[in-house]
C-alpha positions in Angstrom: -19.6 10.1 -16.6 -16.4 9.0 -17.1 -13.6 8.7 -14.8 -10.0 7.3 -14.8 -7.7 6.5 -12.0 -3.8 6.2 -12.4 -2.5 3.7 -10.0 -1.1 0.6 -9.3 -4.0 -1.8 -10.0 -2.2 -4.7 -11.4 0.5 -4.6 -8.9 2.6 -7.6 -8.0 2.0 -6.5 -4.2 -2.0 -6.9 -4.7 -2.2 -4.3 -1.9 -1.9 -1.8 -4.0 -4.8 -3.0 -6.2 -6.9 -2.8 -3.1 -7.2 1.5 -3.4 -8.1 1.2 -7.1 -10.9 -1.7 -6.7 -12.1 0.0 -3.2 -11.9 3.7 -4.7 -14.1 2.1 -8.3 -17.0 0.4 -6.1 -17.2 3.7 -3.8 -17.4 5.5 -7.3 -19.9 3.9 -8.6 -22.0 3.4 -5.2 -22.5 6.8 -4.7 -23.2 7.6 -8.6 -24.3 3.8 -10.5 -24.0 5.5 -14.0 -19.8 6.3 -13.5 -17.5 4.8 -16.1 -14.3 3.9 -14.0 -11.6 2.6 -15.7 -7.7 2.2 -14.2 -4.2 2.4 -15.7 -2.0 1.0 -14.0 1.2 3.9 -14.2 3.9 0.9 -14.8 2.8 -0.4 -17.4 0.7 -3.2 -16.1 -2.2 -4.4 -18.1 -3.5 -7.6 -15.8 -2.5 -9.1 -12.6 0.5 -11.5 -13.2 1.7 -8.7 -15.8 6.1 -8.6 -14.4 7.5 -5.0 -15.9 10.9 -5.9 -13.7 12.2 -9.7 -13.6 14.4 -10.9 -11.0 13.5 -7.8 -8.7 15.5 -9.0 -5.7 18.6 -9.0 -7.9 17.7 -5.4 -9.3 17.1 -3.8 -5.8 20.5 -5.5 -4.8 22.4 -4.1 -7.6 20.4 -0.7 -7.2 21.7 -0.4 -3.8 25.1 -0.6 -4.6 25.4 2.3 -6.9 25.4 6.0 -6.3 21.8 7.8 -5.6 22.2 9.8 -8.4 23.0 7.3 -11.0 20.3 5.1 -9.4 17.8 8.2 -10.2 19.4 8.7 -14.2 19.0 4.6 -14.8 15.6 4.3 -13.3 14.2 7.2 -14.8 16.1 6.8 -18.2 14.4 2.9 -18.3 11.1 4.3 -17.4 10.8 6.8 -19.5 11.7 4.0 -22.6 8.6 2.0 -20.9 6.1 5.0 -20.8 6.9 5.6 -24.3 5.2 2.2 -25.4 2.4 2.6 -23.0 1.6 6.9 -23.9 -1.0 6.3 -26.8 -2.9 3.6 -25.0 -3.5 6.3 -22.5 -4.5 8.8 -24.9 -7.1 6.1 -25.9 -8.4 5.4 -22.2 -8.5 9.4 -21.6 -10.7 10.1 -24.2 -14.0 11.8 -23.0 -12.8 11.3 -19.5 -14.3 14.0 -17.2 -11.7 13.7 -14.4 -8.6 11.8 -13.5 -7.6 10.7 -9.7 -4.0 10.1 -8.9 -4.0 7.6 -6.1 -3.9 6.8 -3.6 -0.6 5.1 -2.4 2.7 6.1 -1.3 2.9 7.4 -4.3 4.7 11.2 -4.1 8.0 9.5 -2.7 11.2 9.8 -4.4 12.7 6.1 -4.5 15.4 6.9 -7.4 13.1 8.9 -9.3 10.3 6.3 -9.7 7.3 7.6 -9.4 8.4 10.8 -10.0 8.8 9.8 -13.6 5.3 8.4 -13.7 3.5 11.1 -12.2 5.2 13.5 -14.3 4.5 11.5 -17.4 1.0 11.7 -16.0 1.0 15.3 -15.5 2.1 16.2 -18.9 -0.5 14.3 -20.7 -3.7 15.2 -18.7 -2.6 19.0 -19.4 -2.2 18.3 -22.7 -5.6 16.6 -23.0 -7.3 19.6 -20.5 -8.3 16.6 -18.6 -8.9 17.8 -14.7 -6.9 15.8 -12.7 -7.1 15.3 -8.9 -4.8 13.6 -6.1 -6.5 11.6 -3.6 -5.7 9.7 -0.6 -2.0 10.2 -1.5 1.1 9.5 0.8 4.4 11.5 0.7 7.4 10.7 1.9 10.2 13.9 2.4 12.8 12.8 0.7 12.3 14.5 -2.8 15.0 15.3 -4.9 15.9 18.1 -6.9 15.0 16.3 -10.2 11.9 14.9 -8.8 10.3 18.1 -7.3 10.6 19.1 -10.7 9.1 15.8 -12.5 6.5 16.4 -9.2 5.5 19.7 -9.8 4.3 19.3 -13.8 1.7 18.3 -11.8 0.9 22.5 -11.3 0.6 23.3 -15.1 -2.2 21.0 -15.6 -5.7 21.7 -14.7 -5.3 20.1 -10.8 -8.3 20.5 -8.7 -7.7 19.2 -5.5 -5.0 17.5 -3.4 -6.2 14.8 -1.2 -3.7 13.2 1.2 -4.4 10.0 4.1 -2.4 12.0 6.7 -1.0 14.5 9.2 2.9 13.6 8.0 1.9 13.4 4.5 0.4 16.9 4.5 3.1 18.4 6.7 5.9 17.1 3.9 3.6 18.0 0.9 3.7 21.5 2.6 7.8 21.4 3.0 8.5 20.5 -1.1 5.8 22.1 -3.1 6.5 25.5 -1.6 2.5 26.0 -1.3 1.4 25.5 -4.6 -1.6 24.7 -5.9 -4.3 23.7 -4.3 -4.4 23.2 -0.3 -4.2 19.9 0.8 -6.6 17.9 2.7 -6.9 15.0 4.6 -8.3 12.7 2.8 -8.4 8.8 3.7 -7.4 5.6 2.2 -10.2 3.8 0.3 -8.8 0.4 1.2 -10.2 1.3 4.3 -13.8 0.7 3.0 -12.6 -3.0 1.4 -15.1 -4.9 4.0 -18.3 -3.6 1.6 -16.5 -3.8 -1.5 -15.4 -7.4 -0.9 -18.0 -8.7 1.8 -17.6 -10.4 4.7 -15.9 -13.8 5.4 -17.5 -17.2 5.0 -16.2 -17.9 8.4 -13.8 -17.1 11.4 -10.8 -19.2 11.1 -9.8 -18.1 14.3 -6.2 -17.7 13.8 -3.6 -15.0 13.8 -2.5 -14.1 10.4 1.5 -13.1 10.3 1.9 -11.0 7.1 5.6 -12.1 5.2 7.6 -9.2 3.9 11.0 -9.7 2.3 13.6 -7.9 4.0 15.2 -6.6 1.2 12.0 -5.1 0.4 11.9 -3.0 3.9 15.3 -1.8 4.2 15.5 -0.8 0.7 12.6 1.4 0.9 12.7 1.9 4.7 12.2 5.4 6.4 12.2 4.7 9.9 13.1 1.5 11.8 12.2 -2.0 10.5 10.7 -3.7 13.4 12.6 -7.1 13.8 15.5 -6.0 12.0 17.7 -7.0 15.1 17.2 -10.0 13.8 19.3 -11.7 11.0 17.4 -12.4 7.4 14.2 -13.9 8.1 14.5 -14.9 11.8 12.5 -12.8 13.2 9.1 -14.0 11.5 10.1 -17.6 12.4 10.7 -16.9 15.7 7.4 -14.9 16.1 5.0 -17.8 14.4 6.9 -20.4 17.1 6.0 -18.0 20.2 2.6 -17.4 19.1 2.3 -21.6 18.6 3.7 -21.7 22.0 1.4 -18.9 23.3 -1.7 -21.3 22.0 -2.5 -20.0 18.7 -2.8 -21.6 15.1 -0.9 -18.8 13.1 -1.5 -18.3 9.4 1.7 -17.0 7.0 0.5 -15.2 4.3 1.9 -12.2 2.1 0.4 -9.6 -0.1 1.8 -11.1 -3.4 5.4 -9.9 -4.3 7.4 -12.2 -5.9 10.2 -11.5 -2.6 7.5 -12.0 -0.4 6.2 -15.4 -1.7 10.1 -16.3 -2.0 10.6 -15.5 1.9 7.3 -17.3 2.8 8.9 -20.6 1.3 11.9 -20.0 2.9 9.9 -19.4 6.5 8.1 -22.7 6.7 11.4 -24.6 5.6 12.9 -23.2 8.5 13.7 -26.3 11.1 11.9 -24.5 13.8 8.6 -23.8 11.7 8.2 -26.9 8.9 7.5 -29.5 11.7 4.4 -26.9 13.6 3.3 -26.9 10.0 3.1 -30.5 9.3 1.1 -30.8 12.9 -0.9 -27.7 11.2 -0.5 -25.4 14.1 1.2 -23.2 11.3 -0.9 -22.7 8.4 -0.1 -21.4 4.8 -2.4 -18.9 2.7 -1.5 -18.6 -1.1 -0.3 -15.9 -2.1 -3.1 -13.8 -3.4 -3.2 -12.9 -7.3 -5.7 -10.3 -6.9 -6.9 -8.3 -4.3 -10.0 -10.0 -3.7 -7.8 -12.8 -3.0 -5.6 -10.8 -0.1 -9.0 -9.8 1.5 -10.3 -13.4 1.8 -6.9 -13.9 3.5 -7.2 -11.6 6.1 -11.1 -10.9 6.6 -11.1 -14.6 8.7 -8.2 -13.8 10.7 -8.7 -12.9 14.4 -5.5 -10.5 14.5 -3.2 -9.2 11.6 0.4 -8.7 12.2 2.1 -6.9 9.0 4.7 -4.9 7.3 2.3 -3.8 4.6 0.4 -0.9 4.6 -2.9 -2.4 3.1 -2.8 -5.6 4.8 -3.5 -3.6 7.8 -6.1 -1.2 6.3 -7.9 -4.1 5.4 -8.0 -5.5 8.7 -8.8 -2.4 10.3 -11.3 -2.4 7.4 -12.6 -5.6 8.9 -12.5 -4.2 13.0 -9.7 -6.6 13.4 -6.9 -6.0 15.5 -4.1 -4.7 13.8 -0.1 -5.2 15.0 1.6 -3.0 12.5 5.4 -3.2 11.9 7.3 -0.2 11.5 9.9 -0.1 8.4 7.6 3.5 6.9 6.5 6.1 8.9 3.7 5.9 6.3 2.1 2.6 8.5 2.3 4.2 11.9 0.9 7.8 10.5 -2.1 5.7 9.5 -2.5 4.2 12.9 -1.9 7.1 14.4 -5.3 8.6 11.9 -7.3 6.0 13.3 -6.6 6.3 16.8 -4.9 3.3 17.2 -1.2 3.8 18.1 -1.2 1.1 20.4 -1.2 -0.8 16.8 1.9 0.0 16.0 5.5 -1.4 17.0 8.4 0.5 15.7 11.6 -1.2 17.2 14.1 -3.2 15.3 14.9 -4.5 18.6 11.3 -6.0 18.9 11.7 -9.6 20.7 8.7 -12.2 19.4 7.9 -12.5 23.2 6.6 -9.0 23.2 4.8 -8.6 20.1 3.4 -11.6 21.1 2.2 -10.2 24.4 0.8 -7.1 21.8 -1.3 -9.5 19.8 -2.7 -10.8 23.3 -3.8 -7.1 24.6 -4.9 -6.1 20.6 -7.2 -9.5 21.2 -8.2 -8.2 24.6 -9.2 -4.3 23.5 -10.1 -5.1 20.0 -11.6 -2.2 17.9 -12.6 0.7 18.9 -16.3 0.7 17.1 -17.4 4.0 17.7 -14.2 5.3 15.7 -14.2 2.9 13.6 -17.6 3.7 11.8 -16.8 7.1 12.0 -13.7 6.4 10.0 -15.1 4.6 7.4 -17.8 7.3 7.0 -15.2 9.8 6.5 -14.1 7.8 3.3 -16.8 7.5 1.5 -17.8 11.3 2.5 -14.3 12.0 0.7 -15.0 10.0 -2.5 -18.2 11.6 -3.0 -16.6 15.5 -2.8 -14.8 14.1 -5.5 -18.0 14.8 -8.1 -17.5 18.1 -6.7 -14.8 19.3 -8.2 -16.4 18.5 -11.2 
């Protein structure tokens, strides 16, 4: 059997890669003799692979223009991309018996990006008659009118089932498809099973590991509040790896990969107030990951995570460690809120480093609910095998 997922595999932001490798090993745990292969819907063909230089200067220029003639450039330049990358997809769909879109944040409408893809997608599975099948999805309500079309090329083809990780992402499927197709379900993330795919850590490091997002990055695709936004540039994460030194914990800076991310990291521990606690080693630095493997081995010997990103959190959680998540998406805190965990999640840009610090201290304290967290992971491999089902 032969099954192909479009994704974001070889993403810069090795998160993303997590729900592709995760979703594979489930695949092929519950049924050995699958054929799982991944394209990577920008184009990607390894990790490493860059489809946008200088990203930071394209997000800044981006955000200068007019939404509309963001969405016409971005979907114009995509479109020449997919071009190139169409008859290597023919090739990877032949024989396939099913396609999975997802998971990710993947039905949002960030000047027509993904809607491009998907519909691109769309088109070609109907005109192979290949099933096709969304799972663990998020969606963000902010579609346009061009995209809900692009989107909904999605109903002509042979779709079987719409999967989505939660509550808000169902409510705002509901709102801009009208009810077609399918009914969606809640379906969760497969990151969240990353602690079997990857196995468990050669050791506790006993740290806390403070996850680097560029700022940039957050308020450009922000829907809700960035927490520590209060703060100028990149002040806030320095401030927060000095309090937790002070507090009397070795902190570890890490990031999930993005070229911003691992730019911002440097600039964080040449900051005056953090390059002298890491010459004493009291603040560590991971490298940046390459592959998802790597960003598990990051945070799998970390005794709290405090992130931005959305699957440096599932794979903690993954791991029963505590979880602070930061709010810039209301994507992160509807996952906390799935797993019964809202006391995980700080949403304020007015967040001071003294009381997220005080948050890691009580996350420490409570740690993970166990009882919910075995049946959450249950419920994600239950939800990869239905998938045969729709077979």
């Amino acid at each position: 059997m032969k099954i192909v997922q479009f994704g974001l595999h070889y993403s810069p932001n090795v998160g993303d890669g997590v729900i592709s490798e995760t979703l594979g090993y489930t695949l092929q745990s519950v049924r050995p003799d699958v054929e799982f292969e991944t394209v990577d819907f920008s184009g990607r063909s390894g990790f490493g692979a860059v489809t946008v230089r200088n990203r930071s200067l394209a997000l800044a220029v981006l955000g200068a223009l007019p939404q509309a003639l963001r969405g016409r450039l971005v979907e114009a330049r995509l479109n020449r991309m997919l071009d190139g990358v169409e008859e290597d997809w023919r090739r990877v769909l032949a024989g396939a018996e099913l396609v999975i879109l997802g998971g990710g944040q993947i039905f949002s409408d960030a000047d027509l990006n993904f809607c491009t893809k998907i519909g691109r997608v769309a088109a070609l599975v109907r005109e192979t008659e290949t099933p096709v099948v969304v799972h663990a999805a998020g969606v963000s309500r902010n579609w346009s009118d061009r995209g809900t079309t692009l989107f909904g090329r999605l109903f002509d083809a042979d779709l079987r089932g719409v999967g989505l990780r939660d509550s808000l992402s169902i409510e705002n499927w509901g709102a801009q498809t009208g009810g077609r197709g399918p009914a969606p379900v809640f379906t969760r993330d497969p990151g969240l099973l990353a602690a079997e795919c990857y196995g468990p850590a050669d050791q506790a490091l006993g740290d806390i590991a403070l996850g680097i997002t560029a700022p940039q990055v957050l308020h450009y695709h922000s829907d809700a509040q960035v927490a520590g936004a209060g703060q100028s540039g990149l002040s806030f994460f320095a401030e927060l790896a000095v309090t937790l030194v002070e507090r009397g914990y070795s902190v570890r800076l890490f990031c999930n990969g993005a070229q911003e991310d691992r730019a911002a990291m440097a600039k964080i521990t040449a900051d005056p107030r953090v390059a002298p606690l890491c010459a004493e080693g009291q603040v560590l630095v991971a490298p940046a990951p390459n592959t998802p493997a790597e960003l598990a081995g990051i945070i799998r010997s970390a005794d709290a995570v405090i992130a931005h990103r959305m699957h440096a959190c599932i794979v903690a959680y993954s791991y029963a460690i505590p979880v602070v998540g930061l709010g810039w998406d209301r994507k992160l805190e509807s996952f906390l809120l799935s797993v019964q965990d809202p006391d995980g999640f700080i949403g304020s840009a007015d967040a001071s480093a003294w009381a997220l610090a005080d948050r890691v201290e009580a996350r420490l304290a409570s740690g993970i609910d166990r009882a919910v967290h075995g049946e959450v992971l249950e419920e994600t491999r239950a939800a990869v095998a239905d998938l045969f089902s729709l077979l």
